[in-house]
Residue frames as a rotation matrix with the C-alpha (Angstrom) as fourth column:
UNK 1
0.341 0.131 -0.931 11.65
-0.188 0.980 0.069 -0.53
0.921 0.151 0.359 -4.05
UNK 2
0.765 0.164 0.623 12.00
-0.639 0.312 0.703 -2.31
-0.079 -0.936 0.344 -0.49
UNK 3
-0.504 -0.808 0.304 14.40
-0.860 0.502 -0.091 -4.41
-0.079 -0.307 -0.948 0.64
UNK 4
-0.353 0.047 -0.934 14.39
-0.318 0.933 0.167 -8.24
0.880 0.356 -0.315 -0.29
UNK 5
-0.993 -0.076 0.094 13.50
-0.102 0.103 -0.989 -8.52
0.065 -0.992 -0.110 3.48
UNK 6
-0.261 0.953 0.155 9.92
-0.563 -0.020 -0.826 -7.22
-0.784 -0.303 0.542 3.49
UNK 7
-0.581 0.334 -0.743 9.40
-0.728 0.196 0.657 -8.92
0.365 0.922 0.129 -0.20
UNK 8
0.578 0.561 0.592 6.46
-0.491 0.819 -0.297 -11.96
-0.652 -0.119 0.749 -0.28
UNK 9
-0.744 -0.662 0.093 7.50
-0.554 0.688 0.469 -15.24
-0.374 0.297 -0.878 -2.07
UNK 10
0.507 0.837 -0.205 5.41
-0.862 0.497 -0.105 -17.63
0.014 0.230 0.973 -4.09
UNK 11
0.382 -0.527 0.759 6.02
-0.223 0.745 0.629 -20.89
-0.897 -0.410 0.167 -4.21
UNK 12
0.615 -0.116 0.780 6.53
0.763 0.340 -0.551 -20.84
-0.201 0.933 0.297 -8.10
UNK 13
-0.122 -0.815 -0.567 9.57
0.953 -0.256 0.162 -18.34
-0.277 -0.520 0.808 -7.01
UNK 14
0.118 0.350 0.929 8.01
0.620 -0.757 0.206 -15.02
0.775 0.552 -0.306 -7.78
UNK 15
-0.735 -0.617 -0.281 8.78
0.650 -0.525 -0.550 -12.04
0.192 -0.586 0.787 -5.79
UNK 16
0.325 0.582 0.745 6.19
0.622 -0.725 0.295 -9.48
0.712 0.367 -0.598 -4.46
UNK 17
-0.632 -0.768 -0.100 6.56
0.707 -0.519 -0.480 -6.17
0.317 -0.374 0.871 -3.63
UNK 18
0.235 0.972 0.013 4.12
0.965 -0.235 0.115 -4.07
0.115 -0.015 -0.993 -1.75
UNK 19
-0.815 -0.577 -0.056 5.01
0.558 -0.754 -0.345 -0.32
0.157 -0.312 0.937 -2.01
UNK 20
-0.692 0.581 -0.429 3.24
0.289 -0.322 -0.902 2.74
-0.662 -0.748 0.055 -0.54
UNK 21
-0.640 0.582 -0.502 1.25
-0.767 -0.526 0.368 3.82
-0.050 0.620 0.783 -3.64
UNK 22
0.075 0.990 -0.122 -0.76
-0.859 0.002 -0.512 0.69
-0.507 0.143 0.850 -3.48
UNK 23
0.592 -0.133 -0.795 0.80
-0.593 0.596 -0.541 -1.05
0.546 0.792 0.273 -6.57
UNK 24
0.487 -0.518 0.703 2.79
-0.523 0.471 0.710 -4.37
-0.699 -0.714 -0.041 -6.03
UNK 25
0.060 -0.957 -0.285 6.11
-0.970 -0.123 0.209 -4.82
-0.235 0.264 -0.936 -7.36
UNK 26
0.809 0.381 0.447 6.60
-0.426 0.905 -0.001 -8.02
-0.405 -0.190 0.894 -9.29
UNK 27
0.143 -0.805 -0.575 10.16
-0.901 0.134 -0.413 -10.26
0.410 0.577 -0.706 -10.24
UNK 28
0.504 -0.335 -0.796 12.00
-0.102 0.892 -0.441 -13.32
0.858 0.304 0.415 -10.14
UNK 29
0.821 -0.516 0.245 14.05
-0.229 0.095 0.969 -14.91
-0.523 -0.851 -0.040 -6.92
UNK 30
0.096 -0.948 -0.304 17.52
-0.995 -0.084 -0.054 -15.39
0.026 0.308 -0.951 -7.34
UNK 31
-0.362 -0.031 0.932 16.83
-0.112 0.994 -0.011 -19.06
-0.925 -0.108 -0.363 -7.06
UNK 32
0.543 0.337 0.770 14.91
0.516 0.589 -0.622 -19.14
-0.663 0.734 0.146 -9.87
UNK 33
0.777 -0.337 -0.532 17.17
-0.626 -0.312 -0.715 -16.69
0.075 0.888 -0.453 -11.92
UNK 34
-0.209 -0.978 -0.027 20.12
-0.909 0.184 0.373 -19.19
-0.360 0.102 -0.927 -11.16
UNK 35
-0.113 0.264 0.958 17.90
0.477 0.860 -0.181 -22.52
-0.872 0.436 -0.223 -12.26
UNK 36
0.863 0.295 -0.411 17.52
-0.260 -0.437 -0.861 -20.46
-0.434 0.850 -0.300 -15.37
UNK 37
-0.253 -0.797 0.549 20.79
0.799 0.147 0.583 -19.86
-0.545 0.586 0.599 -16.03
UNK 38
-0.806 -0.496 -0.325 21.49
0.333 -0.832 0.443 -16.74
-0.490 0.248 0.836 -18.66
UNK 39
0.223 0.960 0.168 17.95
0.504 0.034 -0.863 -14.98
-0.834 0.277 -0.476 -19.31
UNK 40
-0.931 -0.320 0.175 17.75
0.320 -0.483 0.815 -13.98
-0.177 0.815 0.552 -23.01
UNK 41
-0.729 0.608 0.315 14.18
-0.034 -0.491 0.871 -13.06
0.684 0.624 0.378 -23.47
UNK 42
-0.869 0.367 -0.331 10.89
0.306 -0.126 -0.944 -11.85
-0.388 -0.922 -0.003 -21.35
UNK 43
-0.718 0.661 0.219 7.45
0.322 0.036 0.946 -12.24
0.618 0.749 -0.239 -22.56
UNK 44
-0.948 0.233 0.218 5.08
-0.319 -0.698 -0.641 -9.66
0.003 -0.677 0.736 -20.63
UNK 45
-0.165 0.985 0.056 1.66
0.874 0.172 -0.454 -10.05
-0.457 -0.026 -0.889 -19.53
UNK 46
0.001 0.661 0.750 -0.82
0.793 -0.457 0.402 -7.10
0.609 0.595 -0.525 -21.24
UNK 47
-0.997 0.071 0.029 -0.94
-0.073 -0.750 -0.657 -3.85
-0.025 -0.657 0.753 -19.64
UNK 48
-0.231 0.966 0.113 -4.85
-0.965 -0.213 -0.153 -3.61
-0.124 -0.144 0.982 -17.99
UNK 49
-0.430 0.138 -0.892 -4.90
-0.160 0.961 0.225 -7.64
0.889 0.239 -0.391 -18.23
UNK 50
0.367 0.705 0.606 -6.86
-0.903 0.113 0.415 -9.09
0.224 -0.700 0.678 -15.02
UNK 51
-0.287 -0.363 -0.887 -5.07
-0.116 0.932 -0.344 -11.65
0.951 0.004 -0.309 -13.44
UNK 52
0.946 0.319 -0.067 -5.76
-0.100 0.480 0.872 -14.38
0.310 -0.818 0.485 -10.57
UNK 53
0.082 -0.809 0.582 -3.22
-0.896 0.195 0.398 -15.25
-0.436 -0.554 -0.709 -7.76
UNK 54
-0.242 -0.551 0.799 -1.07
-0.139 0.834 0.533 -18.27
-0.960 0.018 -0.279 -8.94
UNK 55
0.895 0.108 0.433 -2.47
0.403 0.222 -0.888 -18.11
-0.192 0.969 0.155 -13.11
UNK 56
-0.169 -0.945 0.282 0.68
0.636 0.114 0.763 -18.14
-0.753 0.308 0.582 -15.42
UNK 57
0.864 0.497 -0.079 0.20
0.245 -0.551 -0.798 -14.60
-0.440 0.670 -0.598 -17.12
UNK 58
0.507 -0.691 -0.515 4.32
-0.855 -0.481 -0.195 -14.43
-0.113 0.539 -0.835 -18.60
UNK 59
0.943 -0.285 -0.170 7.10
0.195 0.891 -0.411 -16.15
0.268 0.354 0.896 -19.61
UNK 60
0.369 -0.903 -0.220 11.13
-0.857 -0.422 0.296 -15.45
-0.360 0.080 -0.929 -19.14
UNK 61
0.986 -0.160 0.039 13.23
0.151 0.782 -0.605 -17.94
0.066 0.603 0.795 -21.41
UNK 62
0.280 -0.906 -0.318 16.88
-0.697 -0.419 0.581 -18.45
-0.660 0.059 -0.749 -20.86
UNK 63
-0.117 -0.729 -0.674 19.77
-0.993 0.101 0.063 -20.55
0.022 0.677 -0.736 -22.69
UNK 64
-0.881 -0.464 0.097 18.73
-0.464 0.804 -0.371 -23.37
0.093 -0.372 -0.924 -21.03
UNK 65
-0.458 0.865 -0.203 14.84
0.887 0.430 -0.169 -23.56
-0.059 -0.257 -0.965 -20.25
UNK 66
-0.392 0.711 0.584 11.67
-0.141 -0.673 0.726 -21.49
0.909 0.202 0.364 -20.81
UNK 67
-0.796 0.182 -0.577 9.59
0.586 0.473 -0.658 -20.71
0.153 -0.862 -0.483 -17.72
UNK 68
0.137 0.705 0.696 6.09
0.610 -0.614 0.501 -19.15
0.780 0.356 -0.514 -16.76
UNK 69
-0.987 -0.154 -0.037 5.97
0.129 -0.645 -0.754 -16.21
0.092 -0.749 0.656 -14.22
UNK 70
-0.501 0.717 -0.485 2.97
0.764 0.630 0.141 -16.16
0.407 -0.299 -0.863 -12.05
UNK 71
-0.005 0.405 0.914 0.69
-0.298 -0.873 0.386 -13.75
0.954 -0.271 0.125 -10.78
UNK 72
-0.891 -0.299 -0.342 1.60
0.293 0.199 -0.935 -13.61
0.347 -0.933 -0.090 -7.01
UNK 73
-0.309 0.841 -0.445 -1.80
-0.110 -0.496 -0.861 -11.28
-0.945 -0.217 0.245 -6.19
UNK 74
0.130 0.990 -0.050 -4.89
0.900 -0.139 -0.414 -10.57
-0.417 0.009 -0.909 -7.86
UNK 75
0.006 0.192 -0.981 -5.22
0.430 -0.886 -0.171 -7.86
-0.903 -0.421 -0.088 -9.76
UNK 76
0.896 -0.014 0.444 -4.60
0.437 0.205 -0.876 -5.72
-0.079 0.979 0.190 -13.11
UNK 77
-0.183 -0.966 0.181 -1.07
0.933 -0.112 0.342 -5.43
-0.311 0.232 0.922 -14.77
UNK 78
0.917 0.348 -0.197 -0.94
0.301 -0.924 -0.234 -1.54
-0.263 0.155 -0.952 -14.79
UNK 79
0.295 -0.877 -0.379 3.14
-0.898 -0.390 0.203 -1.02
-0.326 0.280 -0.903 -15.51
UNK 80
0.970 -0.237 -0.057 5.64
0.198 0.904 -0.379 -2.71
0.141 0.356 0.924 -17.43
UNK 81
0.397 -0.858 -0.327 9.19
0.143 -0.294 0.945 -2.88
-0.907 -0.422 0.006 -17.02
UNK 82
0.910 -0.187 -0.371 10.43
-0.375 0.018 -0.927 -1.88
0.180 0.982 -0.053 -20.81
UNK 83
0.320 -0.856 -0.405 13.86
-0.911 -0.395 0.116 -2.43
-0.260 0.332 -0.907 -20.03
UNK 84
-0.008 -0.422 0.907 13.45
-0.173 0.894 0.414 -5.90
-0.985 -0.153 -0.080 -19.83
UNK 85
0.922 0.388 -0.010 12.62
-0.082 0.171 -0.982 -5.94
-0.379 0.906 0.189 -23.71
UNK 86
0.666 -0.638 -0.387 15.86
-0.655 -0.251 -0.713 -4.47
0.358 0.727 -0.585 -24.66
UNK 87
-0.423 -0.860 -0.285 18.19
-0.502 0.485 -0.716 -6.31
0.754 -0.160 -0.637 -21.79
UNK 88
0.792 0.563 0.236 16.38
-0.485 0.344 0.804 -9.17
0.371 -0.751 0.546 -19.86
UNK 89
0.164 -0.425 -0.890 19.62
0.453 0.834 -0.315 -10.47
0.876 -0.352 0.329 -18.72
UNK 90
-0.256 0.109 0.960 19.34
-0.633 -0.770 -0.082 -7.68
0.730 -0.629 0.266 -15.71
UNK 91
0.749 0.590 0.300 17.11
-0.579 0.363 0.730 -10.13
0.322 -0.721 0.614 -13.74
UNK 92
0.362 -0.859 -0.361 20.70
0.879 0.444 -0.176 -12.79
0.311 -0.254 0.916 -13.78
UNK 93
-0.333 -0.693 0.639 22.77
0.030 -0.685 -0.728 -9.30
0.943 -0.223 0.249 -12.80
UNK 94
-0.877 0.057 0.476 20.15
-0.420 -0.573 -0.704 -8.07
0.232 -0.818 0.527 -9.76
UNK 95
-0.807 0.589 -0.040 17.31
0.126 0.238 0.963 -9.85
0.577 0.772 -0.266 -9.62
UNK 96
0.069 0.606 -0.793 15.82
0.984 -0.173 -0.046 -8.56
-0.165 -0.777 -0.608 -6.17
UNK 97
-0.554 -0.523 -0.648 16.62
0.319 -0.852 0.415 -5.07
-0.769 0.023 0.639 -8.17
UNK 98
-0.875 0.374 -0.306 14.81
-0.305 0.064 0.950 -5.81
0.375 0.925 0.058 -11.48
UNK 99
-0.503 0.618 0.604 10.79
-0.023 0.689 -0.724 -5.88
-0.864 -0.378 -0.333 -11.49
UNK 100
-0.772 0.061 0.633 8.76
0.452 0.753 0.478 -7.33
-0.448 0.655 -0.609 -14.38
UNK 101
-0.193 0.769 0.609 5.52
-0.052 -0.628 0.777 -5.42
0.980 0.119 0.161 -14.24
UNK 102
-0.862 0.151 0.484 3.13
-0.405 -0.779 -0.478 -4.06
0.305 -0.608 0.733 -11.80
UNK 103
-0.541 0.839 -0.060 -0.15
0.447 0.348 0.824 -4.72
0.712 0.419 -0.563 -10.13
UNK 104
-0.554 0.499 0.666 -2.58
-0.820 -0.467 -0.332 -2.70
0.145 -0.730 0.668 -8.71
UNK 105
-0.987 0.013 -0.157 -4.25
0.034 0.991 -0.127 -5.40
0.154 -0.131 -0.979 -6.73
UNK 106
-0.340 0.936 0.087 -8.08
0.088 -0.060 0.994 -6.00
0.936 0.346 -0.062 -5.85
UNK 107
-0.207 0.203 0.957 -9.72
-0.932 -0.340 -0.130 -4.19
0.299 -0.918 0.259 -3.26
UNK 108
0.402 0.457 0.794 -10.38
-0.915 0.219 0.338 -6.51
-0.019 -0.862 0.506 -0.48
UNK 109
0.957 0.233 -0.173 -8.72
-0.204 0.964 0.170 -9.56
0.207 -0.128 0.970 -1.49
UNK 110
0.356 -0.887 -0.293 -4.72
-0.124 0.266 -0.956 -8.83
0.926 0.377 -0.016 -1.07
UNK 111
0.154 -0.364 0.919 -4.44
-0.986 -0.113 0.121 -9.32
0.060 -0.925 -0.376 2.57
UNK 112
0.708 -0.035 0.706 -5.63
-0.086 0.987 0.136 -13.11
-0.701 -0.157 0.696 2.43
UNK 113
0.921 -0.375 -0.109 -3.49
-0.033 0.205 -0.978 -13.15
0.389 0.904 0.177 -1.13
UNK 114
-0.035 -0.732 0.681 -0.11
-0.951 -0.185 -0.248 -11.75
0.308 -0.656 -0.689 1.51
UNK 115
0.056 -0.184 0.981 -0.87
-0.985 0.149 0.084 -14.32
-0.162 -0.971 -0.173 3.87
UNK 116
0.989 0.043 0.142 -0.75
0.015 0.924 -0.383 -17.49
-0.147 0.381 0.913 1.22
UNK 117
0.604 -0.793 -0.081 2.57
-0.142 -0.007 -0.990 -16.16
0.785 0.609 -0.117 0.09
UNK 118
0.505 -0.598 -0.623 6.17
0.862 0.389 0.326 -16.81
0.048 -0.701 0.712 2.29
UNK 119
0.800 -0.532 -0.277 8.50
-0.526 -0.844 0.100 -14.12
-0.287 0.066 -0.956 3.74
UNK 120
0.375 -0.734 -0.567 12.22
-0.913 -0.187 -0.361 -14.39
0.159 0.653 -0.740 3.00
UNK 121
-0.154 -0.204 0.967 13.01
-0.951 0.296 -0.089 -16.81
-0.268 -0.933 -0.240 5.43
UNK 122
0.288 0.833 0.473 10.47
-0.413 0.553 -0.723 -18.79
-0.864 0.013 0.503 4.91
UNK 123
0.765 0.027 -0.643 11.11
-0.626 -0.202 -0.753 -18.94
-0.150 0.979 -0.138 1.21
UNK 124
0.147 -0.916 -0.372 14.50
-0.943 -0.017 -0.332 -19.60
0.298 0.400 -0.866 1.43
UNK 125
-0.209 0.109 0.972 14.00
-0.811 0.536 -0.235 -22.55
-0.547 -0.837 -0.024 3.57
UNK 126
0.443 0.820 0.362 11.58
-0.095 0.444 -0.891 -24.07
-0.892 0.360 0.274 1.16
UNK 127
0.942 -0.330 -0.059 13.64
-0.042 0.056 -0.998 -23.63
0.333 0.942 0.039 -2.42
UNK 128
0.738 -0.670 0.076 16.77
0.645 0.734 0.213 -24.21
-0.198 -0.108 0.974 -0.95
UNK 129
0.533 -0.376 0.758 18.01
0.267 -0.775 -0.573 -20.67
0.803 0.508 -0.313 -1.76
């Protein structure tokens, strides 16, 4: 995993992560794990599902509010994280440490998909983080 530095940003506070094998690393900002508040449960997307940039393909539900997690890229959910099953309150512990699942993105379309999203900066600027 990369440093929070090189990560992308949606605006619906998803992390991405773009590592060398291709696949891209997906999780929560620390902005949005602290508007949660204490996560108690994480509802994955399908493994081999097909998702669009910005469709709402999870959930993460804390003590306080339910929320969807977005698909930052294109692509299909090849990995899950399992551990969130047993302890999703990880993402509140680390959450630029903890990713959700995986996507191997579609050829040709994740450069323009990069260049919608925000670096850190940027990000932080915008949510107030």
């Amino acid at each position: 995993m990369n440093s929070q530095d090189t990560f992308k940003f949606a605006e619906t506070h998803e992390w991405a992560d773009i590592e060398c094998d291709g696949l891209v690393w997906v999780g929560i900002s620390n902005h949005a794990q602290e508007a949660l508040g204490d996560v108690m449960f994480f509802q994955a997307p399908k493994l081999g599902q097909q998702v669009k940039q910005g469709e709402a393909i999870a959930a993460i539900e804390s003590v306080k509010a339910a929320s969807d997690i977005h698909a930052p890229i294109s692509g299909e959910i090849v990995a899950l994280n399992e551990a969130m099953d047993a302890t999703p309150e990880l993402v509140n512990e680390k959450p630029y440490g903890v990713w959700l699942f995986k996507i191997k993105p579609h050829e040709g379309n994740l450069a323009a998909e990069l260049a919608q999203l925000m670096d850190l900066d940027k990000y932080n600027s915008t949510a107030g983080g």
